[in-house]
MIPA-958867 format. One record per residue: x, y, z of N, C-alpha, C in turn; residue number from 1. Coordinates in nm, 2 decimals. Example, Ala and Ser with C-alpha at 12.3 -4.5 7.8 and 13.67 -1.06 7.14 Angstrom:
2
     n_X     n_Y     n_Z    ca_X    ca_Y    ca_Z     c_X     c_Y     c_Z  seq
    1.32   -0.57    0.78    1.23   -0.45    0.78    1.32   -0.33    0.78    1
    1.28   -0.22    0.71    1.37   -0.11    0.71    1.29    0.00    0.79    2
***
This chain:
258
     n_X     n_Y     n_Z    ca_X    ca_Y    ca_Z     c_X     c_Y     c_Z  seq
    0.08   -0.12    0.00    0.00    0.00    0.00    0.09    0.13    0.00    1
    0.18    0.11    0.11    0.29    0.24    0.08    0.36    0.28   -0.03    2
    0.43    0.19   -0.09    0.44    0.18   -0.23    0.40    0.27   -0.36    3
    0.25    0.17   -0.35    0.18    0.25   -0.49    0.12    0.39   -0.42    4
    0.11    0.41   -0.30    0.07    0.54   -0.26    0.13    0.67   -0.29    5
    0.32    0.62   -0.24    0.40    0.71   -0.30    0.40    0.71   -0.46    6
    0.43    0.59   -0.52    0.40    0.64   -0.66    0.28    0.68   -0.71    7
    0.18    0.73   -0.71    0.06    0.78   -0.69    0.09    0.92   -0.66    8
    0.12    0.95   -0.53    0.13    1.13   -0.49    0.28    1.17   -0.59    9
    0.37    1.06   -0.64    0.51    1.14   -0.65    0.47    1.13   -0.84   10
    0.40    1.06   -0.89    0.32    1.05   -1.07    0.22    1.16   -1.06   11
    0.12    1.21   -1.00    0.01    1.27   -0.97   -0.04    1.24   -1.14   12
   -0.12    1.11   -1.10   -0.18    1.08   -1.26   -0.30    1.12   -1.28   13
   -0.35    1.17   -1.37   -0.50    1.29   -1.37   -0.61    1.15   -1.35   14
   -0.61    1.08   -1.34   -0.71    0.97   -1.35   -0.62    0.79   -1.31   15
   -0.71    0.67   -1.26   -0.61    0.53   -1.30   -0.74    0.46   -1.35   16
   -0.67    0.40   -1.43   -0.75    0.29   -1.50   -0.71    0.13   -1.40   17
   -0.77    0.10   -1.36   -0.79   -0.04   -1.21   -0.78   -0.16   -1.29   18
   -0.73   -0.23   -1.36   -0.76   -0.38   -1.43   -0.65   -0.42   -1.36   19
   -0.60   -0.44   -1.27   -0.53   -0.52   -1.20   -0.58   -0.61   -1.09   20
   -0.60   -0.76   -1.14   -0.65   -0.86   -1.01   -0.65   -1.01   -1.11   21
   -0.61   -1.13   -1.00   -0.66   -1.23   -1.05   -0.76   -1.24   -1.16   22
   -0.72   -1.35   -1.24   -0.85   -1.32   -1.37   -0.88   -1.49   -1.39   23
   -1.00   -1.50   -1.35   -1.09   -1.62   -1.40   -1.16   -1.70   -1.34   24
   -1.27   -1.78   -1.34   -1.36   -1.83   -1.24   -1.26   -1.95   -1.20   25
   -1.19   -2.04   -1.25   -1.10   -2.15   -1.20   -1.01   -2.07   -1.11   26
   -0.93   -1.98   -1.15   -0.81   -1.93   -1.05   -0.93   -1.91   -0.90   27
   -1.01   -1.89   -0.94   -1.05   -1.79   -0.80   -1.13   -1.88   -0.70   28
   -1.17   -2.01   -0.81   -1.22   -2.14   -0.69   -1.10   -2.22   -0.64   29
   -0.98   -2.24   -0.70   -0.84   -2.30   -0.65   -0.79   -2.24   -0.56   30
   -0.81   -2.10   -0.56   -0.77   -2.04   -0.42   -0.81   -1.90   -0.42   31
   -0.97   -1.89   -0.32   -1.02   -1.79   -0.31   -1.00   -1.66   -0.20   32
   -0.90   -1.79   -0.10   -0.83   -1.66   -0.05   -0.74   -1.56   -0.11   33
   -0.64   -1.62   -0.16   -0.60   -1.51   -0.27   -0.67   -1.42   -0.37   34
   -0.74   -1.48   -0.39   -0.82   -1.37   -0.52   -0.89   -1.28   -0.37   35
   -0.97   -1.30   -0.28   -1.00   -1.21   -0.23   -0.91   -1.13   -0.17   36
   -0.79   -1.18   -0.13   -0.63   -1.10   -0.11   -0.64   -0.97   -0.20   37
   -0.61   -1.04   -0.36   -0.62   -0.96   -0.43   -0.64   -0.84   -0.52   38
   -0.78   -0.94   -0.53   -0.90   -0.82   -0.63   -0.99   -0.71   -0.56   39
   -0.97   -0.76   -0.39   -1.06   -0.71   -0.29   -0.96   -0.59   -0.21   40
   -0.86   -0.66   -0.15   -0.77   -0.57   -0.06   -0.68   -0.51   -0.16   41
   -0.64   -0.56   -0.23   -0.57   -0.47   -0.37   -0.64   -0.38   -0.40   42
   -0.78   -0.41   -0.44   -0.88   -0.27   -0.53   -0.88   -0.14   -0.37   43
   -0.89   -0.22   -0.26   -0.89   -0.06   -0.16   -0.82    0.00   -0.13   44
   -0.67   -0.09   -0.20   -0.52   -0.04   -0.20   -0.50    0.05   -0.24   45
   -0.60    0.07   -0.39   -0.62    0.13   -0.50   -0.66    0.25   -0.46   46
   -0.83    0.26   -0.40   -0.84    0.38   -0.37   -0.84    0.43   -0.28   47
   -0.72    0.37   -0.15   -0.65    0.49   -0.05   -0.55    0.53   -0.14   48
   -0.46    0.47   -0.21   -0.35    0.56   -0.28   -0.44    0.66   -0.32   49
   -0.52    0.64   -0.40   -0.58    0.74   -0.49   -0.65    0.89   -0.37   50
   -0.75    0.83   -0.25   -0.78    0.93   -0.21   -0.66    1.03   -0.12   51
   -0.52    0.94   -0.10   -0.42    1.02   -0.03   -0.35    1.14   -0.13   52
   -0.40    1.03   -0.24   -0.31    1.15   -0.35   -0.39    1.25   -0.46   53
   -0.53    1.23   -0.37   -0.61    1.37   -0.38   -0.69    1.32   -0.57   54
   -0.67    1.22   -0.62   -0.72    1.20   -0.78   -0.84    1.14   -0.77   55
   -0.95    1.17   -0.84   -1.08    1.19   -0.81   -1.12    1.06   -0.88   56
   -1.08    1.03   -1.01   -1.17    0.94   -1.16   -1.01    0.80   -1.17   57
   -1.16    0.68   -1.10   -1.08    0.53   -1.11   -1.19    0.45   -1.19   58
   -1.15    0.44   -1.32   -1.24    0.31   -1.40   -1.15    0.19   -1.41   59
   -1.25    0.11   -1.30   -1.26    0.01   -1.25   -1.27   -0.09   -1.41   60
   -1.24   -0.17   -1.43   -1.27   -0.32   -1.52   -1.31   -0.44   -1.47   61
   -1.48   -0.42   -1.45   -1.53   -0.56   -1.38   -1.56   -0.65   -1.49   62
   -1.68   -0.70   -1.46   -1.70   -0.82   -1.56   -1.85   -0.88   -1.58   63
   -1.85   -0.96   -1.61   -2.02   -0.98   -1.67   -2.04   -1.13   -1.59   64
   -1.97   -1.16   -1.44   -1.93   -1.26   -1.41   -1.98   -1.17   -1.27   65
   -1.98   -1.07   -1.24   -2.08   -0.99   -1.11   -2.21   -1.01   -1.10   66
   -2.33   -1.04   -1.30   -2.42   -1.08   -1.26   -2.47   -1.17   -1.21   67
   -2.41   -1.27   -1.25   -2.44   -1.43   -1.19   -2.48   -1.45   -1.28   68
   -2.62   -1.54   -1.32   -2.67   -1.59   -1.41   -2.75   -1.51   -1.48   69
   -2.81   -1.51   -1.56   -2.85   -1.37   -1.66   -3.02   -1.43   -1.65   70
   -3.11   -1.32   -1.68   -3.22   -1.37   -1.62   -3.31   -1.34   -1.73   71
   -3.25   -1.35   -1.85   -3.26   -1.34   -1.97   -3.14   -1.32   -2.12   72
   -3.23   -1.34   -2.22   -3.10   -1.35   -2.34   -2.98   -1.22   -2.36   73
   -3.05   -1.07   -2.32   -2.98   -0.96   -2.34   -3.03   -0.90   -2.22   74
   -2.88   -0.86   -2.10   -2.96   -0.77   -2.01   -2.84   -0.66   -1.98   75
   -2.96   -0.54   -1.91   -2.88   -0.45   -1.97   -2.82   -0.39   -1.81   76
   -2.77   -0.30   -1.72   -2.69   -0.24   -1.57   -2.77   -0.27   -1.54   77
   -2.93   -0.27   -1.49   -2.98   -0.29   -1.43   -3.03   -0.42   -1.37   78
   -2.98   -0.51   -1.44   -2.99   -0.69   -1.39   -2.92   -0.69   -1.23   79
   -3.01   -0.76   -1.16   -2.96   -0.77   -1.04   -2.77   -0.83   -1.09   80
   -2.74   -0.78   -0.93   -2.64   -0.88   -0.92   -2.64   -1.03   -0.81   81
   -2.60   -1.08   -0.87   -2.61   -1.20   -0.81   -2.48   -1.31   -0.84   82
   -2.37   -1.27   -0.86   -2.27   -1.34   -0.86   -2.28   -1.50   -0.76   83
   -2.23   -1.60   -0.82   -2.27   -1.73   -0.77   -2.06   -1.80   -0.73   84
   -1.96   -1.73   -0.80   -1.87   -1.75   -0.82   -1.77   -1.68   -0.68   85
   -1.65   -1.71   -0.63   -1.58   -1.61   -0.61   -1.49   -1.53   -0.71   86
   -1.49   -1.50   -0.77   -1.40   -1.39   -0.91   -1.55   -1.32   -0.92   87
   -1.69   -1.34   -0.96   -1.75   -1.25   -0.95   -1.80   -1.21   -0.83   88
   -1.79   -1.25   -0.73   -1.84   -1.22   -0.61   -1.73   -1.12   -0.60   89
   -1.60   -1.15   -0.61   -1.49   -1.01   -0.58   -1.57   -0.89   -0.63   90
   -1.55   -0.92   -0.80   -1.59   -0.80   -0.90   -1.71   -0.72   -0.83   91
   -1.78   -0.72   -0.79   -1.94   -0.71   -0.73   -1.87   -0.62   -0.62   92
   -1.82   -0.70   -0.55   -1.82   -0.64   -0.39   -1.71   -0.50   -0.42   93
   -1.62   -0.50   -0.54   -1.51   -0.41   -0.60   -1.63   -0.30   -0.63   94
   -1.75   -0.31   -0.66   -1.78   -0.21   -0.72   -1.84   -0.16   -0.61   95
   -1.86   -0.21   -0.48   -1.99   -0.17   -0.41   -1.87   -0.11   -0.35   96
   -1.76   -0.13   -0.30   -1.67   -0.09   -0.21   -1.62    0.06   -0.33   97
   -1.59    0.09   -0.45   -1.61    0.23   -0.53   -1.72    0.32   -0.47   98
   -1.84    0.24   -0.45   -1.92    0.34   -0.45   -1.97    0.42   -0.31   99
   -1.84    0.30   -0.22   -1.86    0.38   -0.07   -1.76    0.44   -0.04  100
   -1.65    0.47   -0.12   -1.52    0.56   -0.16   -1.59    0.68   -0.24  101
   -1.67    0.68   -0.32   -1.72    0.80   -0.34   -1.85    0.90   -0.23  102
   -1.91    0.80   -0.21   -2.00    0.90   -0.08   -1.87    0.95    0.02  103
   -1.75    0.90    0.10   -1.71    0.92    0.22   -1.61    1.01    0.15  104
   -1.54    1.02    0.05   -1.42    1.11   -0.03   -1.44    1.11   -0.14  105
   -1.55    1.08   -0.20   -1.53    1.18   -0.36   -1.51    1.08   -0.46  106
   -1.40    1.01   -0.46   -1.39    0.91   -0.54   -1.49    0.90   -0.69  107
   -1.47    0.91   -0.81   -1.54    0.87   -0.88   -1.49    0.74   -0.94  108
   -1.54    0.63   -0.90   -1.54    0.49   -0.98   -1.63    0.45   -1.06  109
   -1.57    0.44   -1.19   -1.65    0.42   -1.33   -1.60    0.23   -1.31  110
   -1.75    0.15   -1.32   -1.70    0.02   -1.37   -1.79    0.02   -1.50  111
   -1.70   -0.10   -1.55   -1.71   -0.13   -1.70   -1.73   -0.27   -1.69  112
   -1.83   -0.33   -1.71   -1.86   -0.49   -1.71   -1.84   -0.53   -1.85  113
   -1.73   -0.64   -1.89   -1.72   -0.67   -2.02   -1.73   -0.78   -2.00  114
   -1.75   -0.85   -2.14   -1.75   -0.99   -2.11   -1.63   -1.04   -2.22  115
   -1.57   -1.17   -2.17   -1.52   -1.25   -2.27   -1.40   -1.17   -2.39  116
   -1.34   -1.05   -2.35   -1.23   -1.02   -2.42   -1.12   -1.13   -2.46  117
   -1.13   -1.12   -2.63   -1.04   -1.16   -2.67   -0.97   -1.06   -2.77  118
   -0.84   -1.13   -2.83   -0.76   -1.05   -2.97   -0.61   -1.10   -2.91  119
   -0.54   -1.04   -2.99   -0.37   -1.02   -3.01   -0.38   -0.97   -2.83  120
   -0.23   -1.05   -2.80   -0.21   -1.01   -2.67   -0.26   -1.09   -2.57  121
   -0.37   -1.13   -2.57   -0.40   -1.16   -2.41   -0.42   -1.36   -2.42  122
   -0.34   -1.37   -2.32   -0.25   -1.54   -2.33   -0.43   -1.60   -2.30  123
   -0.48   -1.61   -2.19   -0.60   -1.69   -2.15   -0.59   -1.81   -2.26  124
   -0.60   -1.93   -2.24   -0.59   -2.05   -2.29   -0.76   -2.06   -2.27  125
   -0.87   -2.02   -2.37   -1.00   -2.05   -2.37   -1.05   -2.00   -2.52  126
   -1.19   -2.05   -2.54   -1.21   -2.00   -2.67   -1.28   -1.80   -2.66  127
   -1.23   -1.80   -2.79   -1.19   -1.80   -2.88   -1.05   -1.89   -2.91  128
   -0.98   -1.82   -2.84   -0.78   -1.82   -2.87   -0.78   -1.97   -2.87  129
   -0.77   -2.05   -2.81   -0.75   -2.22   -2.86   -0.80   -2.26   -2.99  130
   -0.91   -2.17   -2.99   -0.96   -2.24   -3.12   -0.90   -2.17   -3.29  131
   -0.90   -2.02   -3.24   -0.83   -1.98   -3.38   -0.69   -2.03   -3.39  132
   -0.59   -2.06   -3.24   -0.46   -2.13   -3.26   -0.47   -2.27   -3.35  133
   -0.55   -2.37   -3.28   -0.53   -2.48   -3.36   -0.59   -2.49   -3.49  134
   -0.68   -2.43   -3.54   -0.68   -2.41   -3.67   -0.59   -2.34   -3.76  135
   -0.53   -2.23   -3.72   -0.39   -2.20   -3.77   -0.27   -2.32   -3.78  136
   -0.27   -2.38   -3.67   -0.19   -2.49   -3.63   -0.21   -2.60   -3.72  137
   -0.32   -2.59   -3.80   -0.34   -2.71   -3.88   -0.38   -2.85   -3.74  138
   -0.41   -2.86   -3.62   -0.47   -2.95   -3.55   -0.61   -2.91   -3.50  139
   -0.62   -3.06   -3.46   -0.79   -3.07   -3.47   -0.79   -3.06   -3.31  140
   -0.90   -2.96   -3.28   -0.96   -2.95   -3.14   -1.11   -2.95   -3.13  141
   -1.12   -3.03   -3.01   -1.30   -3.11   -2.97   -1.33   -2.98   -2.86  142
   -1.43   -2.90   -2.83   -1.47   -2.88   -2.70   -1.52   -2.98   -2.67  143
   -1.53   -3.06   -2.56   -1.64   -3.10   -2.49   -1.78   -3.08   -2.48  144
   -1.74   -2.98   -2.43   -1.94   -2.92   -2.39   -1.90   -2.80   -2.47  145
   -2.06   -2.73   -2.47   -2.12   -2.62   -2.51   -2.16   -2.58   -2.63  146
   -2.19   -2.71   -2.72   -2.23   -2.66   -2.83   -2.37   -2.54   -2.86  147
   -2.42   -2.49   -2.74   -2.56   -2.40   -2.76   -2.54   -2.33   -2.65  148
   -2.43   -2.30   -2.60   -2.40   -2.21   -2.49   -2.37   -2.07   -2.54  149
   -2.46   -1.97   -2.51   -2.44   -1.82   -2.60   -2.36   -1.69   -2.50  150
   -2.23   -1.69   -2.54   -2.17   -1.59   -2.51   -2.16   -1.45   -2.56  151
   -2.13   -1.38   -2.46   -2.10   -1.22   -2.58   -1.95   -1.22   -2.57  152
   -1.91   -1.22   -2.71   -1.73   -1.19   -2.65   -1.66   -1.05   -2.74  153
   -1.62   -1.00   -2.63   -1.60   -0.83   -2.65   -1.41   -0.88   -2.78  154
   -1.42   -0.77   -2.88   -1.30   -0.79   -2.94   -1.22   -0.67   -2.87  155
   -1.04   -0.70   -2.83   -1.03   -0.63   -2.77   -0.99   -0.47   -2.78  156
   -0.99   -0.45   -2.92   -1.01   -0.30   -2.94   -1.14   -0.26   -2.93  157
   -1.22   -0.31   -2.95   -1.36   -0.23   -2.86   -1.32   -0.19   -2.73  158
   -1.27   -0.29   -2.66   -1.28   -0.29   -2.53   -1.12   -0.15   -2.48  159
   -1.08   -0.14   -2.54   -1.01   -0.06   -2.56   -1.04    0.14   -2.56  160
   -1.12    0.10   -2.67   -1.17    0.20   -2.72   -1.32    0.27   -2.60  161
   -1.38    0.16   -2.55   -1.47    0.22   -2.45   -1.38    0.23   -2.30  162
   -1.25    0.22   -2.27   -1.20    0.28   -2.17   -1.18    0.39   -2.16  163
   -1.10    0.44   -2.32   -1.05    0.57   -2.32   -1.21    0.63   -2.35  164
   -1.29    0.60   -2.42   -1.42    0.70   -2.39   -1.49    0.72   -2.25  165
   -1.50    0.63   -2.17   -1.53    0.68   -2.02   -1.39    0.73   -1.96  166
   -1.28    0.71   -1.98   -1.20    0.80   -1.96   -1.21    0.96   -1.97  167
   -1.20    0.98   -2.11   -1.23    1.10   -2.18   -1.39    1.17   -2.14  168
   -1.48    1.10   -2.14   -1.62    1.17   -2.09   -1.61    1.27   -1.93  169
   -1.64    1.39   -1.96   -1.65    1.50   -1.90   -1.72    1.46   -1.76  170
   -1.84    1.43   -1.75   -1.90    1.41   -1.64   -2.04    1.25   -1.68  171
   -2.01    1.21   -1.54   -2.07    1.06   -1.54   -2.21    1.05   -1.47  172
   -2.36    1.05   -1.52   -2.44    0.99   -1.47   -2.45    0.90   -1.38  173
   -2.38    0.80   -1.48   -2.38    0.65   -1.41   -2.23    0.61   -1.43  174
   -2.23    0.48   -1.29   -2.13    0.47   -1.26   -2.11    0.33   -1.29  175
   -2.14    0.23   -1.39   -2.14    0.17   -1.44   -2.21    0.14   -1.59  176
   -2.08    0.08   -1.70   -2.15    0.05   -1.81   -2.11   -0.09   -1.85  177
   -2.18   -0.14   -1.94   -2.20   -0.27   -1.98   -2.06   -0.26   -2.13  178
   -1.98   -0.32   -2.15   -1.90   -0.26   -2.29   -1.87   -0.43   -2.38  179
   -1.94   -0.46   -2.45   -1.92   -0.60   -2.50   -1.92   -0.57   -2.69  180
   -1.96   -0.67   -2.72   -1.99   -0.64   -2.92   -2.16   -0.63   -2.90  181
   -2.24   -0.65   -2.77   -2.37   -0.67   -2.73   -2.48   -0.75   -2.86  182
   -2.33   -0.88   -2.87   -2.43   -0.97   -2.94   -2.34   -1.12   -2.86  183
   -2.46   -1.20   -2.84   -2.43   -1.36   -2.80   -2.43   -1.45   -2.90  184
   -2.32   -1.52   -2.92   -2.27   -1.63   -3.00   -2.24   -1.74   -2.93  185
   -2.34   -1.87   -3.01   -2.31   -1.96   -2.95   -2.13   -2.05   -2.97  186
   -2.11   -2.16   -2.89   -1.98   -2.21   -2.91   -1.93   -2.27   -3.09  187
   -2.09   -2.34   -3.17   -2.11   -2.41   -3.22   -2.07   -2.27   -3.34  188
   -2.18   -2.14   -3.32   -2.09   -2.05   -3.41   -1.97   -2.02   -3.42  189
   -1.92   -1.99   -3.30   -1.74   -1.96   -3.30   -1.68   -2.05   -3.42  190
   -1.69   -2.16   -3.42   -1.62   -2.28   -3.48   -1.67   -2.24   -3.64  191
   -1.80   -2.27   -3.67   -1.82   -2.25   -3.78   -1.75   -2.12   -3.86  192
   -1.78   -1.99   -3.81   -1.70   -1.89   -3.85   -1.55   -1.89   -3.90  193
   -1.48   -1.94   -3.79   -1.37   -1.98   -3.78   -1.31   -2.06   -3.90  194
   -1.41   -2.21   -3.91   -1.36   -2.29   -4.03   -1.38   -2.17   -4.16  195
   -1.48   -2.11   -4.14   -1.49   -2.05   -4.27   -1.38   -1.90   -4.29  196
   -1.33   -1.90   -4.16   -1.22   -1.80   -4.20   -1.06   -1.89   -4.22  197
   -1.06   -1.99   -4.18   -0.95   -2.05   -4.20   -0.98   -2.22   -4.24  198
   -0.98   -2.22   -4.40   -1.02   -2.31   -4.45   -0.95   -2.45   -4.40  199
   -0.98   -2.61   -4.39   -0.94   -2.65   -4.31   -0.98   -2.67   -4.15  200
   -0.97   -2.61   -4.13   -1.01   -2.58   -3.98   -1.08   -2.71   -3.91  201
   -1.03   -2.76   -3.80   -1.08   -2.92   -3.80   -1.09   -2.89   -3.67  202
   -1.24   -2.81   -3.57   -1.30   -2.78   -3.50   -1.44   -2.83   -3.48  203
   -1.43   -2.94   -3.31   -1.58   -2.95   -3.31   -1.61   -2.95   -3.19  204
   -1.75   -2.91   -3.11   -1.82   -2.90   -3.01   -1.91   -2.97   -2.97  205
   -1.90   -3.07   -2.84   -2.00   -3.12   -2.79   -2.14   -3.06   -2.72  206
   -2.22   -3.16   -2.69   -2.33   -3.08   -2.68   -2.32   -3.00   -2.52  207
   -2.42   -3.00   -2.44   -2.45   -2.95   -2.30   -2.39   -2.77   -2.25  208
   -2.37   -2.77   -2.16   -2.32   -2.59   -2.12   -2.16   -2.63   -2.13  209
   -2.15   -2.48   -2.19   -1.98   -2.49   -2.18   -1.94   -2.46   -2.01  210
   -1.81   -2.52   -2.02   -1.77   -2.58   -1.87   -1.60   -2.46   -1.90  211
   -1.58   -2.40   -1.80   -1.46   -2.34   -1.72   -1.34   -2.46   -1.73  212
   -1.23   -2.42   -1.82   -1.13   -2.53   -1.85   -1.19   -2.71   -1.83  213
   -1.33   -2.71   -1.86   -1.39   -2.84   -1.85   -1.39   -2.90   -1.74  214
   -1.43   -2.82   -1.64   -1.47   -2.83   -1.58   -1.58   -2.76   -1.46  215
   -1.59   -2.63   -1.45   -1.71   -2.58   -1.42   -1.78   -2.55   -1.52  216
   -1.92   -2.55   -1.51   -2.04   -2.58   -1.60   -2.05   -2.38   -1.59  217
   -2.08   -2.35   -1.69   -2.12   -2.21   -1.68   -2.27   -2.19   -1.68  218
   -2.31   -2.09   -1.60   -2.42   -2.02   -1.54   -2.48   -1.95   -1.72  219
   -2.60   -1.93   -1.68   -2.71   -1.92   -1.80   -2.61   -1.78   -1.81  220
   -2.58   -1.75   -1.96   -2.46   -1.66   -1.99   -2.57   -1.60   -2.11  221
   -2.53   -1.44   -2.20   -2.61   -1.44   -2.31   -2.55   -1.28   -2.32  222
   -2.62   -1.19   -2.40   -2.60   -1.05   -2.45   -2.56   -0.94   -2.34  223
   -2.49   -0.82   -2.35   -2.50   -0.74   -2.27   -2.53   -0.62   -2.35  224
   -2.68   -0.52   -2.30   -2.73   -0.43   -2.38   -2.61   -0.34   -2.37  225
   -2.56   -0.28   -2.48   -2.49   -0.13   -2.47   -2.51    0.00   -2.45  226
   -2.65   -0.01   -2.46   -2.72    0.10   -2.51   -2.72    0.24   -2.42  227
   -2.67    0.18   -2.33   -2.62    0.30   -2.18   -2.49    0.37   -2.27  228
   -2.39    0.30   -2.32   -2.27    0.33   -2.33   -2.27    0.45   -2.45  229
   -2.39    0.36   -2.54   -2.39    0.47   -2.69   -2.45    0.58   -2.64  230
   -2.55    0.56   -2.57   -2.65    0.70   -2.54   -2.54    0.80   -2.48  231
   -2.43    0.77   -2.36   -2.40    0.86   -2.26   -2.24    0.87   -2.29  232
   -2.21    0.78   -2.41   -2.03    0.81   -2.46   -2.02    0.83   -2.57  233
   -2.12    0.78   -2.66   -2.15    0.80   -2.80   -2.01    0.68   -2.84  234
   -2.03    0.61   -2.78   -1.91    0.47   -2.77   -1.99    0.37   -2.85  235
   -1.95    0.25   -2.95   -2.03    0.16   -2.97   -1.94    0.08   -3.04  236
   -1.94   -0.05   -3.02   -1.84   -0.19   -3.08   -1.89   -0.16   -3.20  237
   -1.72   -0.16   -3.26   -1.73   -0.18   -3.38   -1.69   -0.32   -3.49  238
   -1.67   -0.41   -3.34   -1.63   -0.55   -3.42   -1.78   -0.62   -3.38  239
   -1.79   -0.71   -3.47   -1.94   -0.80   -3.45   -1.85   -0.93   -3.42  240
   -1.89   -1.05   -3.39   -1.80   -1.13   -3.38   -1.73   -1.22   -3.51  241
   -1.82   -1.21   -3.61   -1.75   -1.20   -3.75   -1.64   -1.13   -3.80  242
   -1.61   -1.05   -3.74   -1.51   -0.87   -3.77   -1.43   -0.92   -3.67  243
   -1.42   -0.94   -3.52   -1.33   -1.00   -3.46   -1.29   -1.11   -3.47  244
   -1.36   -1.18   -3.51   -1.24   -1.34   -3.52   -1.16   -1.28   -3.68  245
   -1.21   -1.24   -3.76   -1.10   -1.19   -3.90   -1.02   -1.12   -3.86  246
   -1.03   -1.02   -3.76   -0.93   -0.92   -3.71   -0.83   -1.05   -3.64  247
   -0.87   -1.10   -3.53   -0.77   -1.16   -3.49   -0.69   -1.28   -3.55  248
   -0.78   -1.33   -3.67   -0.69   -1.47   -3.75   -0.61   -1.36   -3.82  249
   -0.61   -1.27   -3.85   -0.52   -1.19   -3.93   -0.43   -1.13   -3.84  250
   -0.38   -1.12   -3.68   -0.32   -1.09   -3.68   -0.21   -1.21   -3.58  251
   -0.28   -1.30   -3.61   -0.21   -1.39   -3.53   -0.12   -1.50   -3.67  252
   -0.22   -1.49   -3.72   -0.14   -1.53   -3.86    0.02   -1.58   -3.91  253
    0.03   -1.44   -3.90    0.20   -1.42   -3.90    0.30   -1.45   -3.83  254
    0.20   -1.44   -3.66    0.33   -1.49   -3.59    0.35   -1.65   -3.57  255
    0.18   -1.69   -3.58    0.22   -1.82   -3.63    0.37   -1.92   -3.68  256
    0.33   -1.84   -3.82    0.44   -1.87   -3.96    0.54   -1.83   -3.90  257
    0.57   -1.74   -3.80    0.71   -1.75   -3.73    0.73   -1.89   -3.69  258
***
């Protein structure tokens, strides 16, 4: 805490962007003391540096793993929370602990619930990324489960692009937005797309819910409305999930062939 406090008052950075914590429902059931170590006493680490060193605007990066199960196909901030997991139970309680840093000192914490980021860059061994590797790879990969399981998966220059827009936005209504492509694709489409972006492609999916490294079963999963984000940032995904898997077989491509 002393640490990032001093670098905090001795940077005096006009704003922090918070994406620092354990990341995924497996890490956080193998050892949930540490993630609550982490994502919990780290995030208030966050904002005593922040309120010692007097900086008002922390956008927080939660996740679509705070609501729990979705209580429908597209839902938009207002879905209860009901996290069933510890990683989203963190995320959840990260945001409720922002919003009691803003009543007692000011604090403005902007969270951003995304779901399912992928692209160039980010290692996570799950699909998308397994699956556009081995079809590059020329090897055949089975999911197990989830051939009808409907995810929203954010490409990650969207997700990019809607930080620095609640960054950049002047003043905040609301202190949470939803930031995805705010469309759900099932596992069964991933694959199909896929073969059709990389001919070859020798991808298949079993039936039932997709399961967490195959083995936790995932919770009724589905769209996240944007519609908060366009109205109040004039922000809006510009990859569909067709447009991100091409973005990303194109940029992984090359290094492949290395």
């Amino acid at each position: 805490m002393a640490a990032l406090a001093q670098v905090v008052q001795t940077q005096q950075p006009e704003a922090v962007i918070h994406c620092a914590a354990i990341v995924g429902v497996l890490s956080s059931i193998g050892s949930p003391v540490n993630i609550v170590r982490i994502n919990v006493e780290g995030s208030i680490n966050v904002f005593e540096a922040m309120r010692l060193g007097n900086i008002r605007r922390c956008i927080h990066i939660s996740s679509e793993e705070a609501y729990g199960e979705f209580g429908a196909d597209r839902i938009d901030e207002t879905h209860p929370l009901e996290p069933v997991l510890p990683y989203g139970i963190c995320k959840a309680a990260v945001e409720q602990l922002g919003r009691t840093y803003h009543d007692l000192h000011g604090l403005e914490v902007i969270n951003l619930r995304t779901s399912w980021v992928y692209g160039p860059g980010l290692p996570r061994d799950r699909i998308p990324r397994n699956m556009v590797l081995a079809a590059l790879e020329g090897k055949p990969l089975h999911i197990p489960h989830g051939a009808e399981t409907k995810i929203d998966h954010t490409y990650v220059d969207d997700w990019v692009s809607a930080v620095l827009a609640v960054l950049d936005h002047g003043k905040h209504r609301f202190d949470v937005y939803n930031v995805s492509s705010g469309e759900a694709s099932t596992v069964t489409e991933l694959a199909q797309i896929i073969g059709e972006l990389i001919p070859g492609a020798q991808l298949s999916v079993g039936p039932g819910q997709y399961r967490h490294g195959n083995q936790i079963e995932l919770v009724r999963k589905g769209a996240l409305d944007v519609t908060r984000a366009k109205e109040e940032l004039g922000w809006a995904p510009q990859f569909d999930i067709r447009a991100g898997l091409a973005a990303y077989v194109d940029a992984l491509r090359p290094v492949i062939r290395e």
